[in-house]
C-alpha positions as CSV (number, residue, x, y, z in Angstrom):
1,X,24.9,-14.5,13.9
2,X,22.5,-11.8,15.3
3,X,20.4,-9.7,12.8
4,X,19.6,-6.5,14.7
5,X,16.4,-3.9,13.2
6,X,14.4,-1.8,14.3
7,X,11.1,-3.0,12.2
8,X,11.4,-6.7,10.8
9,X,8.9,-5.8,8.2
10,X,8.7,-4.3,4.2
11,X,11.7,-4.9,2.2
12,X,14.4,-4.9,5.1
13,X,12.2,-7.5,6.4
14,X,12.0,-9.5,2.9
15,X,16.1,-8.7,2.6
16,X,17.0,-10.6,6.1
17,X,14.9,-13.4,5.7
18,X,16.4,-13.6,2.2
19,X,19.9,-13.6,4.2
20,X,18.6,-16.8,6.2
21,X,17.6,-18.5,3.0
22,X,20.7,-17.9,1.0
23,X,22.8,-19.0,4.1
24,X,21.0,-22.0,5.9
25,X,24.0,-23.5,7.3
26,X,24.9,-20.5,9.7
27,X,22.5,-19.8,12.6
28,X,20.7,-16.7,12.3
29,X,19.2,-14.8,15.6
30,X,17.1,-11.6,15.2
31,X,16.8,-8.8,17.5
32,X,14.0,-6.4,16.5
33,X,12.2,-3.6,17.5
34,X,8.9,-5.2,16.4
35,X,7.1,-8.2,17.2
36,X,8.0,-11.0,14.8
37,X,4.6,-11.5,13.1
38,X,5.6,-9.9,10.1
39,X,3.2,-8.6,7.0
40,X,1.8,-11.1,5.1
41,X,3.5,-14.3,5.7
42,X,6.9,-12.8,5.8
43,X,8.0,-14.5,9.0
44,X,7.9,-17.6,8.0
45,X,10.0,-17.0,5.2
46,X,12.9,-16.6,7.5
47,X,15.1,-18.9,8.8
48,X,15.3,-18.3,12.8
49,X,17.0,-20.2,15.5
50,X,15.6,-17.3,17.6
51,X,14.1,-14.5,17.9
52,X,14.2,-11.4,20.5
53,X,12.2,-8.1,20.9
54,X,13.9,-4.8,21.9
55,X,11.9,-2.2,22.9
56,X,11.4,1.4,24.8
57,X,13.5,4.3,24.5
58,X,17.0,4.0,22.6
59,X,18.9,4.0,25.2
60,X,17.0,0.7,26.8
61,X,17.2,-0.3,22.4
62,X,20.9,-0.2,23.4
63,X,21.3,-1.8,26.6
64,X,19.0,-4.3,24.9
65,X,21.3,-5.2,22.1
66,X,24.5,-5.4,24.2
67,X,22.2,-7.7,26.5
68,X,22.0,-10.3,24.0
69,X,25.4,-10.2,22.2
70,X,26.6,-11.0,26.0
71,X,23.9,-13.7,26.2
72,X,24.2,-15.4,22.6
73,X,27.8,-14.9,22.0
74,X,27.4,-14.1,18.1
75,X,30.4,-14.6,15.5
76,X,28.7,-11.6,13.4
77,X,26.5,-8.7,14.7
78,X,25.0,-7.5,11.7
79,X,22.8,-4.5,12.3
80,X,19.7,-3.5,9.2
81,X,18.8,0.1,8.5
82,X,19.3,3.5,10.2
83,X,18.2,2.8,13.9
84,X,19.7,-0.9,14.0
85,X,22.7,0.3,12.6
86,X,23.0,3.1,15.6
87,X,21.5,0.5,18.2
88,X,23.8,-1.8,17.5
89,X,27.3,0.2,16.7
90,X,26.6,2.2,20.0
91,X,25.9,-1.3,22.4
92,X,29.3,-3.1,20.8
93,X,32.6,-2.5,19.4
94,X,34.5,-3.6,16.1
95,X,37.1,-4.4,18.1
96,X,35.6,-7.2,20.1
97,X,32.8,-8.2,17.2
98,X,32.8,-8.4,13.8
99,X,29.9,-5.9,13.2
100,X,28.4,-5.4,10.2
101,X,26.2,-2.9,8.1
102,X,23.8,-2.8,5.5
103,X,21.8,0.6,5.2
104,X,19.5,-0.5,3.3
105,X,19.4,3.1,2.0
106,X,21.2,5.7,4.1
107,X,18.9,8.0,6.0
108,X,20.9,11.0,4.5
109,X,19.4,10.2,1.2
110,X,15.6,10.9,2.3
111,X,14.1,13.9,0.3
112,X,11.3,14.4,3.1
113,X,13.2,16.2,5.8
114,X,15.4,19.4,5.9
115,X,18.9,19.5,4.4
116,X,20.1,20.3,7.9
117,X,18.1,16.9,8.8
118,X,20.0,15.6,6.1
119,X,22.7,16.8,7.5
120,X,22.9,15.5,10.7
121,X,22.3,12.3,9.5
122,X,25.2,12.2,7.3
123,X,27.4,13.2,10.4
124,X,26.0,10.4,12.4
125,X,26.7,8.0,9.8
126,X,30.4,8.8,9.8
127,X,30.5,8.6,13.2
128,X,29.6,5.6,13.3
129,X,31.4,4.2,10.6
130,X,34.3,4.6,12.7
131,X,33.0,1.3,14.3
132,X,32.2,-0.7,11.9
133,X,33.9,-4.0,10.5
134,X,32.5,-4.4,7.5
135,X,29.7,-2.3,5.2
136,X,27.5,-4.8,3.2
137,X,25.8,-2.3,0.7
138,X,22.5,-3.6,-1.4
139,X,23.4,-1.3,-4.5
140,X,26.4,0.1,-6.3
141,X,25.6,3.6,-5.1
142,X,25.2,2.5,-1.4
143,X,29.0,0.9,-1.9
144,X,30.1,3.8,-3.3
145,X,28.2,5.9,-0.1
146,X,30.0,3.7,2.3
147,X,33.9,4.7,2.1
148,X,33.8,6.8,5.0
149,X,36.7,8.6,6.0
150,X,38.9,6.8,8.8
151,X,36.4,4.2,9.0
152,X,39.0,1.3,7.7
153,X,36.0,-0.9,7.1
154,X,36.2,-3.0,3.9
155,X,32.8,-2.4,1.5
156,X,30.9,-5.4,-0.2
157,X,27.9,-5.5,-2.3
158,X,25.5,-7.9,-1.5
159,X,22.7,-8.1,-4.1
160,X,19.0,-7.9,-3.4
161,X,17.3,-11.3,-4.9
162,X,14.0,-12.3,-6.5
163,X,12.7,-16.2,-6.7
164,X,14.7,-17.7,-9.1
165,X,11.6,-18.7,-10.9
166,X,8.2,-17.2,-10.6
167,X,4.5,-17.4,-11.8
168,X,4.2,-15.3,-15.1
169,X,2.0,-14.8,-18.6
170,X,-1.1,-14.8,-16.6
171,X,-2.1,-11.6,-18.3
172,X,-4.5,-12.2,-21.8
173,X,-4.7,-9.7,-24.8
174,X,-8.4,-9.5,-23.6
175,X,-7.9,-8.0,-20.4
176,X,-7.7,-4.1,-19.8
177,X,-4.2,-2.4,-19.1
178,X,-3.3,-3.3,-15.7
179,X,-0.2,-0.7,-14.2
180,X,1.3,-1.5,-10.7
181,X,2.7,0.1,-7.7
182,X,3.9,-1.5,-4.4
183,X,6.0,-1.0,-1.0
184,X,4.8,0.3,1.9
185,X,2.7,3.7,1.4
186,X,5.6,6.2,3.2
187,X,6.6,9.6,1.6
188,X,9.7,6.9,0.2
189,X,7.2,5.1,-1.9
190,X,5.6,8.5,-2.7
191,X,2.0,6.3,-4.0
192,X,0.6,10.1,-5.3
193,X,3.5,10.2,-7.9
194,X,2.2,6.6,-8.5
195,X,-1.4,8.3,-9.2
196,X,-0.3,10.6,-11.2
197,X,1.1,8.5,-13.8
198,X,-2.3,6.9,-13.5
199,X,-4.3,9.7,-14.1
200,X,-2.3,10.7,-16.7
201,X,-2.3,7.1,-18.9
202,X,-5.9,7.0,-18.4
203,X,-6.5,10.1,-20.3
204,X,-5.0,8.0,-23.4
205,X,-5.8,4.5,-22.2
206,X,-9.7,3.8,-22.0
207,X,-10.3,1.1,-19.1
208,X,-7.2,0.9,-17.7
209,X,-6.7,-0.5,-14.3
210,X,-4.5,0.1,-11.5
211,X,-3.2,-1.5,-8.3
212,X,-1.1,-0.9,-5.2
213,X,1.0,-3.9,-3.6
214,X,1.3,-3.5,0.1
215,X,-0.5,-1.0,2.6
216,X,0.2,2.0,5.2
217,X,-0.6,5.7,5.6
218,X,-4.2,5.7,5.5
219,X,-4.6,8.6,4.2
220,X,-2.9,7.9,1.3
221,X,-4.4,4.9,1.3
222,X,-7.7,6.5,1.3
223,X,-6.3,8.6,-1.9
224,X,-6.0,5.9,-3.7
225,X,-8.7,4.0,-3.8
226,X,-11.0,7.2,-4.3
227,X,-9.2,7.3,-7.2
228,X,-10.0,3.9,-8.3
229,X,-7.1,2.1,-7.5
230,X,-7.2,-0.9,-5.5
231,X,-4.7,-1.3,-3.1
232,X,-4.5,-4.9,-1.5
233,X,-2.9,-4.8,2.0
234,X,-0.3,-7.2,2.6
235,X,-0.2,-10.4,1.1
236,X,1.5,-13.5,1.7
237,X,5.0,-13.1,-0.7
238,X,3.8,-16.0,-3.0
239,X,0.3,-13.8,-3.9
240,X,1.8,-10.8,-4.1
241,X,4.3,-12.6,-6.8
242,X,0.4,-13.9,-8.4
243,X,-0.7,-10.6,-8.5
244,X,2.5,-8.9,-10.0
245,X,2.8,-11.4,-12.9
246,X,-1.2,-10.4,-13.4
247,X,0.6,-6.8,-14.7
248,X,1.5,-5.3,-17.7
249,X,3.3,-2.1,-15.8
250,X,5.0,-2.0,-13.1
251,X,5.8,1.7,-11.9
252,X,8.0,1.9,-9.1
253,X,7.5,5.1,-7.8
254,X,10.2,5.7,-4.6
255,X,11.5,9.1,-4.4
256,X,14.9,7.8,-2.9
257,X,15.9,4.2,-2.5
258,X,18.5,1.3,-1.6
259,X,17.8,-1.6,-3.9
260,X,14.1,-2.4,-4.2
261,X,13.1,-6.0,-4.1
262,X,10.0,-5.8,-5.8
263,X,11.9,-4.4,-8.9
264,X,13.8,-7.4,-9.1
265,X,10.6,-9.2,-8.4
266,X,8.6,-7.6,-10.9
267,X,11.9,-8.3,-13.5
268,X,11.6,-12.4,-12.5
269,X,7.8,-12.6,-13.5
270,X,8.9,-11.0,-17.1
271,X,6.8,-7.7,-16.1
272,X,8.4,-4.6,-18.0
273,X,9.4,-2.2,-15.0
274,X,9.8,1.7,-15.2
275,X,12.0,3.5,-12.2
276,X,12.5,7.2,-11.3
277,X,15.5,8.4,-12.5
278,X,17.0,8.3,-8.9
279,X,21.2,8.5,-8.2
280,X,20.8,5.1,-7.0
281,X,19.0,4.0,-10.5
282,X,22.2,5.9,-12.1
283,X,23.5,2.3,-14.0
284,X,19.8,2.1,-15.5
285,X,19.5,3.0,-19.1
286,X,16.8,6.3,-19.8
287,X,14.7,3.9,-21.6
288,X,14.1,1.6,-18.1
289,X,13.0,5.2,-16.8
290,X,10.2,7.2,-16.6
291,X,9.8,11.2,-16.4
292,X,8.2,13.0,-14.1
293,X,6.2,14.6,-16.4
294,X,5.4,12.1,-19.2
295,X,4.0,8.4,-20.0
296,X,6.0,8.1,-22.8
297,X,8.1,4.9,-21.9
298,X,4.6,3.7,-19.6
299,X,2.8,3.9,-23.0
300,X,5.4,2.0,-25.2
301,X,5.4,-0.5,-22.7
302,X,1.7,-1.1,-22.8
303,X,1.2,-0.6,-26.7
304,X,4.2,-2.2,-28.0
305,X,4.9,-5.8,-27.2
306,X,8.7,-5.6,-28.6
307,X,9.2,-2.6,-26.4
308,X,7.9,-4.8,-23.3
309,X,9.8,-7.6,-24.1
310,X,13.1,-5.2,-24.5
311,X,12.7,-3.5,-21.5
312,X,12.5,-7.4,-19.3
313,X,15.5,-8.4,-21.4
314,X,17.0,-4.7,-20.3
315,X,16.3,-5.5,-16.7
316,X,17.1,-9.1,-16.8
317,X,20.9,-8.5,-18.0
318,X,21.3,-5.6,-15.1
319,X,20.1,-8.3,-12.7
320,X,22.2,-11.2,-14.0
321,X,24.1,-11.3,-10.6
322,X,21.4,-10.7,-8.6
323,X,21.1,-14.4,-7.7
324,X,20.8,-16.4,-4.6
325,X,24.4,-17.9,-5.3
326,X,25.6,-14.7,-5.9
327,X,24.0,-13.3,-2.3
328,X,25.3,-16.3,-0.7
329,X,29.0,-15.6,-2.1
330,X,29.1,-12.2,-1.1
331,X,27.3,-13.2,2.8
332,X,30.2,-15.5,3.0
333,X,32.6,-12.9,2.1
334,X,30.7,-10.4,4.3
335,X,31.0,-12.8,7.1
336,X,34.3,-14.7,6.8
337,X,36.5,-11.4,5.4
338,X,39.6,-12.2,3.6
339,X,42.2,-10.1,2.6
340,X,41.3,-8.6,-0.5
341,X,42.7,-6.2,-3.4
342,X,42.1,-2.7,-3.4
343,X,40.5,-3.2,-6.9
344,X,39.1,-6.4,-9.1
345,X,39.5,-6.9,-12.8
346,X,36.5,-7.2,-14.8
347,X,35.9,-10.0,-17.6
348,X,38.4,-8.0,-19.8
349,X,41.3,-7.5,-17.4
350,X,40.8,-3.7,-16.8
351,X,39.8,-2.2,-13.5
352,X,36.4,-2.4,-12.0
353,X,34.7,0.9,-12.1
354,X,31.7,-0.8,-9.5
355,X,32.2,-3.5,-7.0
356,X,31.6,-7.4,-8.8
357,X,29.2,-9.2,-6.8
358,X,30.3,-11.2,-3.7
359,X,33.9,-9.3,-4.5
360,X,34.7,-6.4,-1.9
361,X,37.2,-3.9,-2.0
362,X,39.3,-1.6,0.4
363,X,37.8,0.9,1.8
């Protein structure tokens, strides 16, 4: 099969190479927009049996894809994000190639552009949807986004995954507060709501310290640190797991979002995790949440140690399927379709209101 993406890097990158991992016995290809050298070590965490560079305007991004689809003969195209999943649906069609799409968070959703912006995107999305096999969403609301109207494409979910098992309890009752943030600084990640929540828990927490996972816009970048936050660049995935299990906070501080790995990261290294109260954080209690203009739940996390422990146990039950046999299930149902009902019971034998994992549904 041939991954097609416009940047192998962040969390889309972290996502595909998860893909290899969960499937090893199919042969994965990537086409990307990027050199392969990744951030941190994340190229070698994927499994390629090759790898291919597409570059210049879209149009040659187009010509490029088609180029190798006729060259490697792939029983799935699956394209990643916004510009892979145009490149790709404009070079091939459904009818000749089982094409598939994960958003990884439709562009439509971004709250830094116009709503005309917004607009547009949404339009181009449904276009496109009308050549599409199969949409492989990462979250319940992104399943729920993808029943486009004539599309005839079945929806699946396929779960973002952390390691099954993970360094934590490095932290020590002696050590000061330690809050962190992470992703690539983008107006997505929005690292000044990030400082904010800093600023204000350090008005009520003496010494506490703070750190950014990941790197990007220098100047907010520059923000940061002259606040006293240390932001570490990329790391290899296994010491940015070290450095995450060091927490006793994790904010994660995205203004509009697919499924964020480093959530369910933070959640497998028994780190209590607050989220914005985003649509696509809509199955997330209020308590897993934080406001944007309070610490409350920050500071019950950091002064109460039941309250820590209840919010991991919180996140660790909404995560139970996100597991690498679960993503492997739903890749295999993704990628080998089957007829399928138009809706699956739950445990109890009533209707689903949300798709079960590695279970699809009629569009």
């Amino acid at each position: 099969m041939l991954h097609v993406v416009q940047k192998f890097s962040s969390g889309v990158g972290s996502a595909i190479a998860q893909y290899t991992r969960s499937l090893p016995t199919a042969e994965h290809h990537l086409l990307s927009g990027t050199a392969v050298d990744g951030e941190g070590d994340l190229a070698e965490q994927a499994r390629f049996a090759g790898t291919y560079e597409m570059g210049g305007s879209a149009l040659a991004k187009v010509r490029r894809v088609r180029q190798v689809v006729r060259e490697l003969r792939p029983d799935v195209v699956h394209a990643h994000s916004s510009h892979g999943g145009a490149y790709a649906r404009l070079a091939v069609s459904s009818r000749a190639h089982h094409l598939v799409y994960t958003p990884h968070c439709y562009a439509f959703e971004r709250r830094d552009i116009s709503a005309p912006v917004r607009a547009a995107f949404w339009v181009t999305e449904a276009l496109l949807a009308l050549n599409t096999s199969v949409f492989a969403a990462c979250a319940p609301r992104e399943w729920a986004l993808s029943a486009w109207a004539g599309s005839g494409a079945q929806r699946y979910l396929v779960p973002n995954i952390a390691p099954e098992t993970g360094p934590g309890g490095r932290r020590t009752p002696s050590d000061a507060p330690l809050i962190v943030g992470g992703g690539r600084l983008s107006p997505q990640k929005d690292p000044a709501f990030f400082l904010r929540q800093v600023q204000q828990l350090r008005a009520v927490v003496p010494g506490l310290r703070a750190t950014w996972l990941g790197d990007g816009d220098r100047e907010s970048r520059r923000a940061l640190e002259a606040a006293g936050v240390e932001v570490t660049g990329w790391l290899p995935r296994g010491g940015t797991l070290e450095r995450l299990a060091e927490a006793d906070l994790y904010l994660h501080s995205a203004l509009w979002e697919g499924f964020p790995l480093m959530v369910a990261e933070a959640v497998a290294v028994h780190v209590p995790t607050l989220v914005r109260p985003l649509p696509s954080f809509a199955d997330v209690p209020r308590g897993l949440t934080m406001a944007e203009d309070g610490v409350a739940a920050a500071l019950a996390c950091l002064r109460d140690p039941q309250a820590a422990a209840g919010n991991v146990a919180q996140w660790s039950w909404l995560l139970r399927n996100n597991t690498s046999a679960g993503q492997r299930d739903a890749l295999l149902d993704v990628y080998l379709p089957r007829p399928a009902p138009s809706v699956l019971p739950d445990a109890a034998g009533s209707p689903a209101k949300l798709p079960r994992v590695g279970g699809p549904r009629l569009a």
